[in-house]
mmCIF file as Biopython writes it, N, C-alpha, C and O atoms, coordinates in Angstrom:
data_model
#
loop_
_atom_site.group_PDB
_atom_site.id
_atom_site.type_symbol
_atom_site.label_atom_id
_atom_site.label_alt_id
_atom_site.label_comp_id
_atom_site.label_asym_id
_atom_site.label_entity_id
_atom_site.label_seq_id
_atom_site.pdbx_PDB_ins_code
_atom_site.Cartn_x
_atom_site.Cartn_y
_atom_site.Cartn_z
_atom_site.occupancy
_atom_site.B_iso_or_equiv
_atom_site.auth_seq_id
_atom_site.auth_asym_id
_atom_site.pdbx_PDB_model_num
ATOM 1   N N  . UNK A ? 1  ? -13.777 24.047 11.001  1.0 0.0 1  A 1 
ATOM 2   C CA . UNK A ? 1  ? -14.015 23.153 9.886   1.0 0.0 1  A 1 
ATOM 3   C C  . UNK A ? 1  ? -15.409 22.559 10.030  1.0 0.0 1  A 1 
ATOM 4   O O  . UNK A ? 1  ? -15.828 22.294 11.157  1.0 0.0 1  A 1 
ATOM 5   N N  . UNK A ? 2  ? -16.291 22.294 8.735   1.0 0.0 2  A 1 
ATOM 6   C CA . UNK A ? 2  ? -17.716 21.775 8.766   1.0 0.0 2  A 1 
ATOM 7   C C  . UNK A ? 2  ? -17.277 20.463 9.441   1.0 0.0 2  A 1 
ATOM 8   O O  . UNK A ? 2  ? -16.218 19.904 9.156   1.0 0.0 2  A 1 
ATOM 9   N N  . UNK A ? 3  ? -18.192 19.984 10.394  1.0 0.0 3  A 1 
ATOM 10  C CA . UNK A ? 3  ? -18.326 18.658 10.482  1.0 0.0 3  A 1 
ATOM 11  C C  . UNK A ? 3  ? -18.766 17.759 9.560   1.0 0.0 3  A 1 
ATOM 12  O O  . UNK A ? 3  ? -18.668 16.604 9.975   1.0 0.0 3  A 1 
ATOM 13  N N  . UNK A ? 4  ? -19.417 17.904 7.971   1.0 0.0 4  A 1 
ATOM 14  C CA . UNK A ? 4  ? -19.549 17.211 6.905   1.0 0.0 4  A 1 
ATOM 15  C C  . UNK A ? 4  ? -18.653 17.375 6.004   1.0 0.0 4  A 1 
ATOM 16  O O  . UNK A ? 4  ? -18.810 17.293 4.785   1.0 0.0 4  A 1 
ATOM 17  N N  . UNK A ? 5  ? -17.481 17.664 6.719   1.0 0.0 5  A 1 
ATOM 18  C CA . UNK A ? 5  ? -16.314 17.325 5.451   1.0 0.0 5  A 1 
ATOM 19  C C  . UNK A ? 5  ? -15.256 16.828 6.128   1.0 0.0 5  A 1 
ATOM 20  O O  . UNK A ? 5  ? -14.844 16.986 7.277   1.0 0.0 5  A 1 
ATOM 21  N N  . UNK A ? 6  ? -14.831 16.082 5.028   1.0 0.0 6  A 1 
ATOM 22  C CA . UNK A ? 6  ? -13.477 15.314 5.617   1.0 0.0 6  A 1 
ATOM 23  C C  . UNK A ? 6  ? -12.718 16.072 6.262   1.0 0.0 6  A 1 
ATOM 24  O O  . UNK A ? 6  ? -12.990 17.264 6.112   1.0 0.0 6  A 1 
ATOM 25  N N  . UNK A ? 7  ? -11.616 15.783 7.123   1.0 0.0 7  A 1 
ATOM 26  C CA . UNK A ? 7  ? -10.938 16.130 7.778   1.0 0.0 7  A 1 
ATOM 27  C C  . UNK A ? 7  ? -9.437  16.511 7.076   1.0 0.0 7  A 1 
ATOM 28  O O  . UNK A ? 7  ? -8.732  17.500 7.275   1.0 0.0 7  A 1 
ATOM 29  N N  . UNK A ? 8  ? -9.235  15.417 6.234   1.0 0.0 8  A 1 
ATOM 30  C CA . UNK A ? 8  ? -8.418  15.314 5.347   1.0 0.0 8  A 1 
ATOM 31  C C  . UNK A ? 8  ? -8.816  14.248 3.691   1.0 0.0 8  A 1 
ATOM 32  O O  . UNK A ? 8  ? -9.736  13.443 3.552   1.0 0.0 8  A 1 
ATOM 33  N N  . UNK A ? 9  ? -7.780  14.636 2.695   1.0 0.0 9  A 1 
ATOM 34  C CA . UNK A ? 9  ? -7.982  13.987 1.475   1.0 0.0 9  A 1 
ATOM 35  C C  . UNK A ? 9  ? -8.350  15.118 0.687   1.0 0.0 9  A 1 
ATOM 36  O O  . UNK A ? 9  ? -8.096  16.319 0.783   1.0 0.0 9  A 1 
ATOM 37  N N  . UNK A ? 10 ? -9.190  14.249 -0.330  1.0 0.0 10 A 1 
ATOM 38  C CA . UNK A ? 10 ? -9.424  15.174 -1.673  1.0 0.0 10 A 1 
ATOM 39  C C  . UNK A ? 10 ? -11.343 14.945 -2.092  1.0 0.0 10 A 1 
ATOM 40  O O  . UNK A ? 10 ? -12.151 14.028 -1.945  1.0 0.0 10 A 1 
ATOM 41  N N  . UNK A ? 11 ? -11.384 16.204 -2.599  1.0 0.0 11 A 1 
ATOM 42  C CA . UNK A ? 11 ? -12.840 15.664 -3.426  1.0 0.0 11 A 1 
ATOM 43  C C  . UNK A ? 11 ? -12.271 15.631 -4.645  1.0 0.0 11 A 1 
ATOM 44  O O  . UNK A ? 11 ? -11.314 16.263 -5.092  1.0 0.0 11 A 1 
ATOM 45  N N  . UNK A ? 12 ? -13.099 14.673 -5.218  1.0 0.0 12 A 1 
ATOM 46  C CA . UNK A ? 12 ? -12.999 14.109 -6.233  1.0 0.0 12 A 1 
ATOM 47  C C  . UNK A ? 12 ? -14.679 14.136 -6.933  1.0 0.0 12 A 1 
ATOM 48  O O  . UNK A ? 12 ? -15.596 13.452 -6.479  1.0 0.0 12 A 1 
ATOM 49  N N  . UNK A ? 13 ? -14.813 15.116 -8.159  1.0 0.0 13 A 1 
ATOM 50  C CA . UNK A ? 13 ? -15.844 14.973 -9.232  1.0 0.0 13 A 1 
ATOM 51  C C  . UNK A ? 13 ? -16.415 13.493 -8.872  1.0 0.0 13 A 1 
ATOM 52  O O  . UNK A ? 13 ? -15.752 12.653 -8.265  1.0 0.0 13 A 1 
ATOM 53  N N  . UNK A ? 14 ? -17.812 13.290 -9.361  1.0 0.0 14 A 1 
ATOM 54  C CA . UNK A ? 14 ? -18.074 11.914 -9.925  1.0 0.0 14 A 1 
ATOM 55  C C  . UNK A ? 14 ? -17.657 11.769 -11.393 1.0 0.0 14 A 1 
ATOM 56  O O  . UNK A ? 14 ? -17.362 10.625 -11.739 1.0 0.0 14 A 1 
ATOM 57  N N  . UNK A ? 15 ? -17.617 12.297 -11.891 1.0 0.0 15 A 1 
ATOM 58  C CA . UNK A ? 15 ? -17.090 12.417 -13.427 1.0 0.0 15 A 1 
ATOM 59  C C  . UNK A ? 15 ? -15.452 11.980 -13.234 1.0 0.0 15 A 1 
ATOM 60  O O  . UNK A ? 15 ? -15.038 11.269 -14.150 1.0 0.0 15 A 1 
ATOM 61  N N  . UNK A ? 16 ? -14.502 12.297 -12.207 1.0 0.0 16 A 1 
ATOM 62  C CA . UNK A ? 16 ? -13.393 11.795 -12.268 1.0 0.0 16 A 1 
ATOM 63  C C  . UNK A ? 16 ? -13.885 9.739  -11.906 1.0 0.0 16 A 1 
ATOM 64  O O  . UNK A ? 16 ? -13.541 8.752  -12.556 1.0 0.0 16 A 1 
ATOM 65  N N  . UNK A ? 17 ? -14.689 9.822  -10.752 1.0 0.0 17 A 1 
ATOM 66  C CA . UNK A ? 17 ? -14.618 8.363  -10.394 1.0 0.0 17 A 1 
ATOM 67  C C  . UNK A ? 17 ? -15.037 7.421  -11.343 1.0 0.0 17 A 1 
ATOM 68  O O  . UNK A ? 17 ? -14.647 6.254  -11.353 1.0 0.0 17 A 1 
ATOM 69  N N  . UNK A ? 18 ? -16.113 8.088  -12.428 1.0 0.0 18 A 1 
ATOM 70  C CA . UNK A ? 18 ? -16.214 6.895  -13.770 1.0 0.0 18 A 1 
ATOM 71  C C  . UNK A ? 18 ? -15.309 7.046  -14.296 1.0 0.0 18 A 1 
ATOM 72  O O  . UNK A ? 18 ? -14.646 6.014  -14.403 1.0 0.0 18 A 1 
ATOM 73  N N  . UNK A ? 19 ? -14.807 8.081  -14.819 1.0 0.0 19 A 1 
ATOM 74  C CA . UNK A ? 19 ? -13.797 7.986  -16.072 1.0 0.0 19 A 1 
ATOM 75  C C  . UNK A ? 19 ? -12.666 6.849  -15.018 1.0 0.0 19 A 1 
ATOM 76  O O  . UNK A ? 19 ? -12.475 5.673  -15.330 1.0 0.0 19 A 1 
ATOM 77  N N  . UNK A ? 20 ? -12.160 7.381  -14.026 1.0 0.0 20 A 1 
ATOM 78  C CA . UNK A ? 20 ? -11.265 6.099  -13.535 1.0 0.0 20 A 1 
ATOM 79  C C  . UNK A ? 20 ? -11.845 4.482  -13.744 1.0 0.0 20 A 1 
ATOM 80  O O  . UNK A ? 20 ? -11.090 3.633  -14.218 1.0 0.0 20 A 1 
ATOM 81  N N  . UNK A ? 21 ? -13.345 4.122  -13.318 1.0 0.0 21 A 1 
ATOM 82  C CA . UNK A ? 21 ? -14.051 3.050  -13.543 1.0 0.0 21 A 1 
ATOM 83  C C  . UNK A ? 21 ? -13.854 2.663  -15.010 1.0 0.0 21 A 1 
ATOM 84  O O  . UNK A ? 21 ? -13.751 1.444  -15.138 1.0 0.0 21 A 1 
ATOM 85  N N  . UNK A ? 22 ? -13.777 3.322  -16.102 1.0 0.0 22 A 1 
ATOM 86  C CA . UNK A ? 22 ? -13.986 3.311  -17.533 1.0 0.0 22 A 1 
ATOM 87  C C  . UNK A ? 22 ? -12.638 2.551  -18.179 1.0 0.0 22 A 1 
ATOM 88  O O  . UNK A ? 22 ? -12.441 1.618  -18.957 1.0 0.0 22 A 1 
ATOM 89  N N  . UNK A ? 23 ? -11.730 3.599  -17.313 1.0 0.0 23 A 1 
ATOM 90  C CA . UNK A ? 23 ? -10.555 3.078  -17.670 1.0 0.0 23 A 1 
ATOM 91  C C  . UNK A ? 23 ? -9.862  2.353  -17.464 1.0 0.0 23 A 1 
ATOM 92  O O  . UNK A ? 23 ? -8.900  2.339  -18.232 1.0 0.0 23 A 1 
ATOM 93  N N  . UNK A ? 24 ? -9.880  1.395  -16.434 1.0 0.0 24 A 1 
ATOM 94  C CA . UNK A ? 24 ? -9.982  -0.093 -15.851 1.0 0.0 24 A 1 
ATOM 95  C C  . UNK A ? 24 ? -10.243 -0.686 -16.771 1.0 0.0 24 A 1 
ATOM 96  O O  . UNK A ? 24 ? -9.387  -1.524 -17.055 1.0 0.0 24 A 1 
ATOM 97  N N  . UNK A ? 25 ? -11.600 -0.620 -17.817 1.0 0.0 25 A 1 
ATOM 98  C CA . UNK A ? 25 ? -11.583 -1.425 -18.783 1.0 0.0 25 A 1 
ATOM 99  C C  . UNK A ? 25 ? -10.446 -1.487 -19.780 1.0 0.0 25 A 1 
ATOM 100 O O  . UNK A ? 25 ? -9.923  -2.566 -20.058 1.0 0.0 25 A 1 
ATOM 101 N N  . UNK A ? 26 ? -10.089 -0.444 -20.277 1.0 0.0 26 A 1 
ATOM 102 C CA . UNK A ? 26 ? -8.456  -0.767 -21.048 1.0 0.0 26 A 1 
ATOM 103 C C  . UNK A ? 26 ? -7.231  -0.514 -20.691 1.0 0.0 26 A 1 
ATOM 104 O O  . UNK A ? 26 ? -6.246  -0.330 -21.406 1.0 0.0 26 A 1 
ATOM 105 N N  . UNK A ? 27 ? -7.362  -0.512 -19.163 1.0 0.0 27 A 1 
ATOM 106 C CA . UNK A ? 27 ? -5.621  -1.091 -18.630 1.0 0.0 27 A 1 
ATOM 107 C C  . UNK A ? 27 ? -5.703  -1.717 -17.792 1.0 0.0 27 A 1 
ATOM 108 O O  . UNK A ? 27 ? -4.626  -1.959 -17.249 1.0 0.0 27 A 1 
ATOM 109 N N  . UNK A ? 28 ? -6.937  -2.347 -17.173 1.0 0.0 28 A 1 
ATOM 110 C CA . UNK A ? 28 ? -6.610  -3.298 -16.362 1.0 0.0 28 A 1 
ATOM 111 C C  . UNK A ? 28 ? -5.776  -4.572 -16.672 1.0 0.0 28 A 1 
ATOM 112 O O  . UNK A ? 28 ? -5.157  -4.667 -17.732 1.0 0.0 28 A 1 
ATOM 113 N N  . UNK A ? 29 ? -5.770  -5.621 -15.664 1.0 0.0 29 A 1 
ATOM 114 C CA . UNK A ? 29 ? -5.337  -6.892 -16.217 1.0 0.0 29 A 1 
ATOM 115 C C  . UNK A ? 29 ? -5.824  -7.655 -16.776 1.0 0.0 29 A 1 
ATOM 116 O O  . UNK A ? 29 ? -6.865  -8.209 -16.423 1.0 0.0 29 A 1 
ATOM 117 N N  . UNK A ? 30 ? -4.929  -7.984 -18.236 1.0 0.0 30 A 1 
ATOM 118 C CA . UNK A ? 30 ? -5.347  -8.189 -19.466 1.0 0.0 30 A 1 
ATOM 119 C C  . UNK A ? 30 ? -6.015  -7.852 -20.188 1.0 0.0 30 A 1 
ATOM 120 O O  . UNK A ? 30 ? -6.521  -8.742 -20.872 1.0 0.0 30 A 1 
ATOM 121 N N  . UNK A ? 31 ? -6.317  -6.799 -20.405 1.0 0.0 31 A 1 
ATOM 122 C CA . UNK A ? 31 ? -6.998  -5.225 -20.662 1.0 0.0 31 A 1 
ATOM 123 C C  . UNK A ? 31 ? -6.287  -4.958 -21.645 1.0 0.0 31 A 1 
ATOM 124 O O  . UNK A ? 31 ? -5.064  -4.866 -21.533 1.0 0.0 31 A 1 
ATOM 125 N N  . UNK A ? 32 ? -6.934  -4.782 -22.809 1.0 0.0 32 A 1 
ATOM 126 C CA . UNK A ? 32 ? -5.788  -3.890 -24.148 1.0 0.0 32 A 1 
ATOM 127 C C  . UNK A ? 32 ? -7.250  -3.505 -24.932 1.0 0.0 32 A 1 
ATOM 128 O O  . UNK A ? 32 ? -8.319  -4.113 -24.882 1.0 0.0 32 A 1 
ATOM 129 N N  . UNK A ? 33 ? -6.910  -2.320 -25.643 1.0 0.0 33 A 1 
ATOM 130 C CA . UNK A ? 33 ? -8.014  -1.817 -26.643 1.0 0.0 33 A 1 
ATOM 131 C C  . UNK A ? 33 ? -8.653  -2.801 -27.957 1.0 0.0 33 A 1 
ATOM 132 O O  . UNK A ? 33 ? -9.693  -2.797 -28.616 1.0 0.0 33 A 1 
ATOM 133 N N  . UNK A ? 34 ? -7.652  -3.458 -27.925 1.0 0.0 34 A 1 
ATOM 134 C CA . UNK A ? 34 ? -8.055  -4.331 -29.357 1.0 0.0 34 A 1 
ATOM 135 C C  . UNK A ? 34 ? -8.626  -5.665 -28.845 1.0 0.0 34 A 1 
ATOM 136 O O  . UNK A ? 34 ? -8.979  -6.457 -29.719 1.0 0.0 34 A 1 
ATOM 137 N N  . UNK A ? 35 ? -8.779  -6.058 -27.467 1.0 0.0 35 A 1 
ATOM 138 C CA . UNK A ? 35 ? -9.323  -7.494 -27.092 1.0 0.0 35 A 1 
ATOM 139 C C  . UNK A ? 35 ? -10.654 -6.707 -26.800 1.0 0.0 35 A 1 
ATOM 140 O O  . UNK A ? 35 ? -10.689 -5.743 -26.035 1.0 0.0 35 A 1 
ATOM 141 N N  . UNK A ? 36 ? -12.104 -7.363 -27.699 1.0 0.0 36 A 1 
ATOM 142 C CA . UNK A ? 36 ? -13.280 -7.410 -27.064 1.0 0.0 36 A 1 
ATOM 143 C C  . UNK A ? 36 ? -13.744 -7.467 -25.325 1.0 0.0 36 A 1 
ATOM 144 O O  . UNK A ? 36 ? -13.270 -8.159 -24.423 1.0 0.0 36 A 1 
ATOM 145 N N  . UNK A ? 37 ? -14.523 -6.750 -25.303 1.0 0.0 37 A 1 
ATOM 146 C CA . UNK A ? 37 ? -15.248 -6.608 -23.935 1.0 0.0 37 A 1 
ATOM 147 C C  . UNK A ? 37 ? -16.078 -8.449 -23.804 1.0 0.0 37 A 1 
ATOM 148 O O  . UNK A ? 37 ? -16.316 -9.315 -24.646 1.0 0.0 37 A 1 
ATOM 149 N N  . UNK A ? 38 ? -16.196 -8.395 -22.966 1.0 0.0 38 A 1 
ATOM 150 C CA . UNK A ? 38 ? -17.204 -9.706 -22.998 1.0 0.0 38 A 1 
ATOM 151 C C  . UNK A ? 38 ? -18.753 -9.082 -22.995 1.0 0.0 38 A 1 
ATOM 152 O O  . UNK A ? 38 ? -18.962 -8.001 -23.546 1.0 0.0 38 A 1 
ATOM 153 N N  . UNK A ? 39 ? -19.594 -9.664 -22.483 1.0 0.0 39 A 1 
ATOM 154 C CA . UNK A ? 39 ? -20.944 -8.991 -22.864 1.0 0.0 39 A 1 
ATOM 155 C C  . UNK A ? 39 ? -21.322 -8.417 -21.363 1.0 0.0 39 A 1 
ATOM 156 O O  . UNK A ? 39 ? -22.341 -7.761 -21.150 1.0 0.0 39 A 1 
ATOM 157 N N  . UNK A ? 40 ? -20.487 -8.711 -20.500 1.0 0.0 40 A 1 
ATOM 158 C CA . UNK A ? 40 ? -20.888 -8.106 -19.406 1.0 0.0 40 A 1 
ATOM 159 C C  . UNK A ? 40 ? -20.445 -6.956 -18.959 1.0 0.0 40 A 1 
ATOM 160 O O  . UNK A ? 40 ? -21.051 -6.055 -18.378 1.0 0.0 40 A 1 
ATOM 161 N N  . UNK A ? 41 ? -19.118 -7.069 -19.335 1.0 0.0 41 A 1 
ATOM 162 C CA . UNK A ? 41 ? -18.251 -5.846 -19.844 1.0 0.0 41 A 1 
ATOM 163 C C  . UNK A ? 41 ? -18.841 -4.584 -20.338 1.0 0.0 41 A 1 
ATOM 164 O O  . UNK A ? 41 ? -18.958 -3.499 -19.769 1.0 0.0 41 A 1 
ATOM 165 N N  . UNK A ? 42 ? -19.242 -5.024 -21.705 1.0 0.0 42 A 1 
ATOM 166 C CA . UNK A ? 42 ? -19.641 -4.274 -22.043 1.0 0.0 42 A 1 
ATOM 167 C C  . UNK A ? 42 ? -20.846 -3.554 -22.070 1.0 0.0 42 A 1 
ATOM 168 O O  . UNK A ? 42 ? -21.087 -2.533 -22.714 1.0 0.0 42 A 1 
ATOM 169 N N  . UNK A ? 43 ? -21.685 -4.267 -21.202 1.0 0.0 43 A 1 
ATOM 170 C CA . UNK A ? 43 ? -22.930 -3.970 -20.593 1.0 0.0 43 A 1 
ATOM 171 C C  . UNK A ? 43 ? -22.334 -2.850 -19.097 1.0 0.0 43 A 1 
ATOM 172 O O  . UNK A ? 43 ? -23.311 -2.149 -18.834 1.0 0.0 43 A 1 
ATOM 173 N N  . UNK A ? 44 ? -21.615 -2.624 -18.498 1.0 0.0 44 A 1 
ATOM 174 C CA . UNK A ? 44 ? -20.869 -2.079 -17.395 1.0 0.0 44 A 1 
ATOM 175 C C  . UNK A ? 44 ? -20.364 -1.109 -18.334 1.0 0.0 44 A 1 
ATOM 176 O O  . UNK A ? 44 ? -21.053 -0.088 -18.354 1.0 0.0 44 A 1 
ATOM 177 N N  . UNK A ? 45 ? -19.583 -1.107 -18.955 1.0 0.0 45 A 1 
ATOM 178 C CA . UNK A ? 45 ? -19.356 -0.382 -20.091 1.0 0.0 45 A 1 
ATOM 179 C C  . UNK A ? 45 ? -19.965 1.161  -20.361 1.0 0.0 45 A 1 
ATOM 180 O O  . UNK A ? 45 ? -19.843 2.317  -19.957 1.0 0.0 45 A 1 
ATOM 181 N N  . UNK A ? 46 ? -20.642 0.422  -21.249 1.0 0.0 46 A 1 
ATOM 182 C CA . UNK A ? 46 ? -21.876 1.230  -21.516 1.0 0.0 46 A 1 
ATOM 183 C C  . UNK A ? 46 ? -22.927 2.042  -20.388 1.0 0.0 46 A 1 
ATOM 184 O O  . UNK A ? 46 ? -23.326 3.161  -20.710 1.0 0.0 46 A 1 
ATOM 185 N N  . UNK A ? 47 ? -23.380 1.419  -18.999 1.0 0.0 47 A 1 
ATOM 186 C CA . UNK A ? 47 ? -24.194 2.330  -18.115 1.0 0.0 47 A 1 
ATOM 187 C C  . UNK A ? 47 ? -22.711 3.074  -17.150 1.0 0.0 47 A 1 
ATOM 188 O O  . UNK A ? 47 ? -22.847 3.697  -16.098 1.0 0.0 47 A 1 
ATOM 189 N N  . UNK A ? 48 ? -21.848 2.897  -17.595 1.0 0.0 48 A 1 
ATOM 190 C CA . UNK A ? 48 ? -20.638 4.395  -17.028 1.0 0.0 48 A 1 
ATOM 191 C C  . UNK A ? 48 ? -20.731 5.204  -17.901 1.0 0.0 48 A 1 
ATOM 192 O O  . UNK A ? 48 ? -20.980 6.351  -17.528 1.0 0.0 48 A 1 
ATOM 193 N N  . UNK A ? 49 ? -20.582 4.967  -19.315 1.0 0.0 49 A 1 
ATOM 194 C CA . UNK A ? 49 ? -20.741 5.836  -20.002 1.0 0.0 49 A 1 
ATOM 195 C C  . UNK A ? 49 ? -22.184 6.686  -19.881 1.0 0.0 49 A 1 
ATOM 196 O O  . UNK A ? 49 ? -22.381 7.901  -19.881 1.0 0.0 49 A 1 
ATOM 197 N N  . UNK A ? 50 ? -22.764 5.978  -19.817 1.0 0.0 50 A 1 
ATOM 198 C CA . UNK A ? 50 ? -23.951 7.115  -19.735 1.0 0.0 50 A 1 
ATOM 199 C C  . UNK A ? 50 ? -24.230 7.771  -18.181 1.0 0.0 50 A 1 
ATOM 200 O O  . UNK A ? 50 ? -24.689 8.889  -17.944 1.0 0.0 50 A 1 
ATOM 201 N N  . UNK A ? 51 ? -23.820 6.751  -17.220 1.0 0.0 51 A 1 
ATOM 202 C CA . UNK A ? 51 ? -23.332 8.115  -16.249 1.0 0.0 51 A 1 
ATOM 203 C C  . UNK A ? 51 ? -22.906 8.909  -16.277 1.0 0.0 51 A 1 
ATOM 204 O O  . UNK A ? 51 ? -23.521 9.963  -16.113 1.0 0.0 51 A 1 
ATOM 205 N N  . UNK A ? 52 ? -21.415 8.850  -16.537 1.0 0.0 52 A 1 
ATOM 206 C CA . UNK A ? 52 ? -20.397 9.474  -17.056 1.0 0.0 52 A 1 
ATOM 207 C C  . UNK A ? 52 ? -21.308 11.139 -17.311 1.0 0.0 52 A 1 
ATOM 208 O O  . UNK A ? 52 ? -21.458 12.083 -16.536 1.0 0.0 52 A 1 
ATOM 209 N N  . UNK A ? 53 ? -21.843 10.895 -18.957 1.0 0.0 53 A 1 
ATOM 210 C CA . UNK A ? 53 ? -22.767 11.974 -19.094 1.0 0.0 53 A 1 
ATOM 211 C C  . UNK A ? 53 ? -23.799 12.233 -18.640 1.0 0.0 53 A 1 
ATOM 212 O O  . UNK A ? 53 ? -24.217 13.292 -19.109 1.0 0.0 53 A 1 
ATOM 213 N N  . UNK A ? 54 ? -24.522 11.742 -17.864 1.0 0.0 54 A 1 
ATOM 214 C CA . UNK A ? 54 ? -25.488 12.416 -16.816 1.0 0.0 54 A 1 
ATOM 215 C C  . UNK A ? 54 ? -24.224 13.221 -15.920 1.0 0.0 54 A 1 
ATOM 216 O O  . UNK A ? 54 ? -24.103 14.401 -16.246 1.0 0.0 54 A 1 
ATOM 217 N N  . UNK A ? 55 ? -23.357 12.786 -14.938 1.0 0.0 55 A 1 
ATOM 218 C CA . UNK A ? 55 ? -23.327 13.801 -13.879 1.0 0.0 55 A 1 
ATOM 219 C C  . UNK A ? 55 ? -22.263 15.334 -14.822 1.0 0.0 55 A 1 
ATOM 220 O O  . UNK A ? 55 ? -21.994 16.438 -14.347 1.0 0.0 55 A 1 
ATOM 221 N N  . UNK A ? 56 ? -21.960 14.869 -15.986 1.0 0.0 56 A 1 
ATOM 222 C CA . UNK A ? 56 ? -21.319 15.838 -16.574 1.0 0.0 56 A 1 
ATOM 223 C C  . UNK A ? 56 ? -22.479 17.130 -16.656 1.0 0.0 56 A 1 
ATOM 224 O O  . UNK A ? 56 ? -22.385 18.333 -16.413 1.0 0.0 56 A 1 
ATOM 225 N N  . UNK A ? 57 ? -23.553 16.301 -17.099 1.0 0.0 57 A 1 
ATOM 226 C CA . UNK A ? 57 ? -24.253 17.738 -17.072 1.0 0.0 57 A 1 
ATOM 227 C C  . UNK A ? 57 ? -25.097 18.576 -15.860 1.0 0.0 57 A 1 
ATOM 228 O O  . UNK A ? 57 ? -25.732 19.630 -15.825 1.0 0.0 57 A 1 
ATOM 229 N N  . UNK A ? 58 ? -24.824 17.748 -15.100 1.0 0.0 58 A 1 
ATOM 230 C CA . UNK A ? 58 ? -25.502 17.941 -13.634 1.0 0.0 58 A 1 
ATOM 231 C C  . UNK A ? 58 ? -24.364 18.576 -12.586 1.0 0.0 58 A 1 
ATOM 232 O O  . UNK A ? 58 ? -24.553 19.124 -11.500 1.0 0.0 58 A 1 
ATOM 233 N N  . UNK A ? 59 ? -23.027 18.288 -13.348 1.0 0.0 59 A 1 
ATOM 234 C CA . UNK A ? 59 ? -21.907 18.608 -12.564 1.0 0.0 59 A 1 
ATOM 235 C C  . UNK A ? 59 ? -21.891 18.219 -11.212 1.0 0.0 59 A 1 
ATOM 236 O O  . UNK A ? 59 ? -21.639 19.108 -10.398 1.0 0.0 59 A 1 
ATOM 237 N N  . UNK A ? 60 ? -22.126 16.979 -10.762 1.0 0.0 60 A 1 
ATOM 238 C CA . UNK A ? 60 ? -22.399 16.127 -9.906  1.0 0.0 60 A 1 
ATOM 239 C C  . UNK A ? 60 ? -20.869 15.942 -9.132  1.0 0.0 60 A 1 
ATOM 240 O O  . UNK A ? 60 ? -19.770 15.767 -9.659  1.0 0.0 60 A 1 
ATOM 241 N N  . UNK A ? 61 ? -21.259 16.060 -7.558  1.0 0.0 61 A 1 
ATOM 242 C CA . UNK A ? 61 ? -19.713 16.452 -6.895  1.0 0.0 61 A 1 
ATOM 243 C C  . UNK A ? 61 ? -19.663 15.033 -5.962  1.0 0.0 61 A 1 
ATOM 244 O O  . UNK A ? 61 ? -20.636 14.993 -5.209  1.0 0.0 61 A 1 
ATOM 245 N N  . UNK A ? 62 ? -18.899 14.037 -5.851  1.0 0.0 62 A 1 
ATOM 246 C CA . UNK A ? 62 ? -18.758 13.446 -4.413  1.0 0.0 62 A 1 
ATOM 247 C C  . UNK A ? 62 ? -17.501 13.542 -3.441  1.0 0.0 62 A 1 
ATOM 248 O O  . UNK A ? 62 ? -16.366 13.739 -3.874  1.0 0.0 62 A 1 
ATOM 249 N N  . UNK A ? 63 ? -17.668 13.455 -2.689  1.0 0.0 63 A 1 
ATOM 250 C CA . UNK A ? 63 ? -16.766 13.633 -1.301  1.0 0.0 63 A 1 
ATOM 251 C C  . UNK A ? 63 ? -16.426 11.826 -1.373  1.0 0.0 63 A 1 
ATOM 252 O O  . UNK A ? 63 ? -17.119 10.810 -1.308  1.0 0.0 63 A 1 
ATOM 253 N N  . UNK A ? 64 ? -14.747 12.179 -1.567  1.0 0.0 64 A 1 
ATOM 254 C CA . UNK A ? 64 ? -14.053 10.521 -0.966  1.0 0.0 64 A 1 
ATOM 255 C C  . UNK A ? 64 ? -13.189 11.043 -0.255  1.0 0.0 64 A 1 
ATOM 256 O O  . UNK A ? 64 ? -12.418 10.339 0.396   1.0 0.0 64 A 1 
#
């Protein structure tokens, strides 16, 4: 086995770890689609999303 890989677990896309980050925003606690973001929110928001699509097209891999 490489010594730069886990031993055990999973890789996981970066594209899986925002979309999980993303989606915190509408199920976390007190989290629903129809309550506004606050402005910070939605400032966090918004630079996942555009991560999001950067590593989509870069197909960007991390090791957790």
């Amino acid at each position: 086995m490489s010594p730069n890989l886990p031993a055990s677990g999973r890789v996981r896309s970066a594209a899986e770890e925002i979309n999980e980050q993303i989606r915190a925003f509408w199920i976390g606690p007190g989290a629903h689609p129809t309550v506004p973001l606050s402005r910070e929110q939605r400032a966090e928001y918004e630079r996942l999303l555009t991560e999001l699509r950067r590593v989509e097209r870069e197909d960007v891999t991390a090791v957790v």
